[in-house]
C-alpha positions in Angstrom: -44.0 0.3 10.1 -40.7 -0.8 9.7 -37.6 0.8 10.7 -34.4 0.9 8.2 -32.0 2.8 10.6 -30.8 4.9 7.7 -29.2 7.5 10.5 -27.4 4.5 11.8 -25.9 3.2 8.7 -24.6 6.6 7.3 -22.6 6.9 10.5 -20.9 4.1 9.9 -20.4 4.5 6.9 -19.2 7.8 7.3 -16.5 6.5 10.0 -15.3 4.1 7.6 -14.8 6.7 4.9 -13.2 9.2 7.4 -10.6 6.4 8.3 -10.2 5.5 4.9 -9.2 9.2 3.2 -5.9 8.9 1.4 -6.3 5.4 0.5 -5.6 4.6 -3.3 -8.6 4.2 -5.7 -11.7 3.2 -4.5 -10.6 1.9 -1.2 -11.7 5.6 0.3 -15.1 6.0 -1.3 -16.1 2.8 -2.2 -17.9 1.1 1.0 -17.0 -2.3 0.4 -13.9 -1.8 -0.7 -13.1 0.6 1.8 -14.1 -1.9 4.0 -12.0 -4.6 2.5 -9.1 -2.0 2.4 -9.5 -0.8 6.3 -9.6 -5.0 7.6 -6.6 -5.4 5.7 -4.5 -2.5 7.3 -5.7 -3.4 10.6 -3.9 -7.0 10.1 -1.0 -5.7 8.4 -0.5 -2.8 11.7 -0.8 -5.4 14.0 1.8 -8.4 12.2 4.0 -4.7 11.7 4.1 -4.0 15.0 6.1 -7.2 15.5 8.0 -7.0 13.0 9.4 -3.3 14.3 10.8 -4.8 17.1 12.8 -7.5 14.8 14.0 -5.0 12.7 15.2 -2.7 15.4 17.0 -5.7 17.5 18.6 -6.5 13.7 19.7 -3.4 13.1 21.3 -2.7 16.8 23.0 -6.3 16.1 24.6 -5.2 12.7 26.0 -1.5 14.7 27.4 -3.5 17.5 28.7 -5.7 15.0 30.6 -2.9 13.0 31.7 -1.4 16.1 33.5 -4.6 17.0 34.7 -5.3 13.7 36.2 -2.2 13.8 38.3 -3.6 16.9 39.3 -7.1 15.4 36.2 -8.9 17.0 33.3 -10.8 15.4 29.8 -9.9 17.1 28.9 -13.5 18.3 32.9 -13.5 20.2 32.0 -10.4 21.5 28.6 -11.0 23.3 30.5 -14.5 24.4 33.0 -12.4 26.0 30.5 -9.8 27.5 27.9 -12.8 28.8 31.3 -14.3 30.3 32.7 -11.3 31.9 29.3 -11.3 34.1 27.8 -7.8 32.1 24.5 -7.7 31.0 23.8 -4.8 28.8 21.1 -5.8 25.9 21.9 -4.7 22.2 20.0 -1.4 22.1 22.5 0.0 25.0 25.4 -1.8 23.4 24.8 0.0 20.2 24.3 3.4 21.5 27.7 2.8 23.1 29.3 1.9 20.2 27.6 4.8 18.4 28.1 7.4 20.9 30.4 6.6 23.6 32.9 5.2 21.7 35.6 4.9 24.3 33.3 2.9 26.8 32.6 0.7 23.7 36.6 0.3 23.6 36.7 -0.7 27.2 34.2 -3.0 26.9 35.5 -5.0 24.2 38.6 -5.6 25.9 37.1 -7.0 28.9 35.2 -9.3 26.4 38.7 -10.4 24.8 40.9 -10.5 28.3 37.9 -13.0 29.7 38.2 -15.3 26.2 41.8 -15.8 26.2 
């Protein structure tokens, strides 16, 4: 007598479908294309979770960039000046800074421009 593992298979199958509820269409009760569906979203999560840390590091560039607009600098001068005048700070601090300690910011943006001139 053969066995078919019918137990087996339904529990995996159930998995899949409990990871797949909420997905569009037949990607949540269609096996195969739930399958399809789940493979997929586990290569997009993974190429996504790069990508957050691009788009956090571009959006701290573009607030300290405003920030030192705002005090008749350019961003690229300004992390010169900084990277000159011996401080290292990365961008996230910078930003918060420039977002909530505005007067540190201030202070820190004239060192960059008394080191440059």
């Amino acid at each position: 007598m053969r066995v078919k593992g019918g137990s087996i298979s339904n529990k995996k199958r159930k998995k899949l479908f409990s990871i797949t509820k909420g997905y569009w269409g037949q990607h949540k009760n269609v096996y195969r294309r739930a399958k399809e569906a789940f493979l997929a979203a586990l290569s997009r999560a993974y190429g996504d979770r790069k990508r957050k840390k691009r788009d956090y590091r571009k959006l701290w560039i573009t607030r300290i960039s405003a920030a030192t607009r705002a005090e008749g600098m350019g961003y690229s001068t300004f992390i010169n000046g900084i990277k000159k005048a011996g401080i290292t700070m990365n961008r996230k601090m910078l930003s918060e800074l420039a977002i909530h300690d505005a007067p540190a910011f201030r202070e820190l943006v004239a060192q960059a421009k008394s080191i440059l001139k």
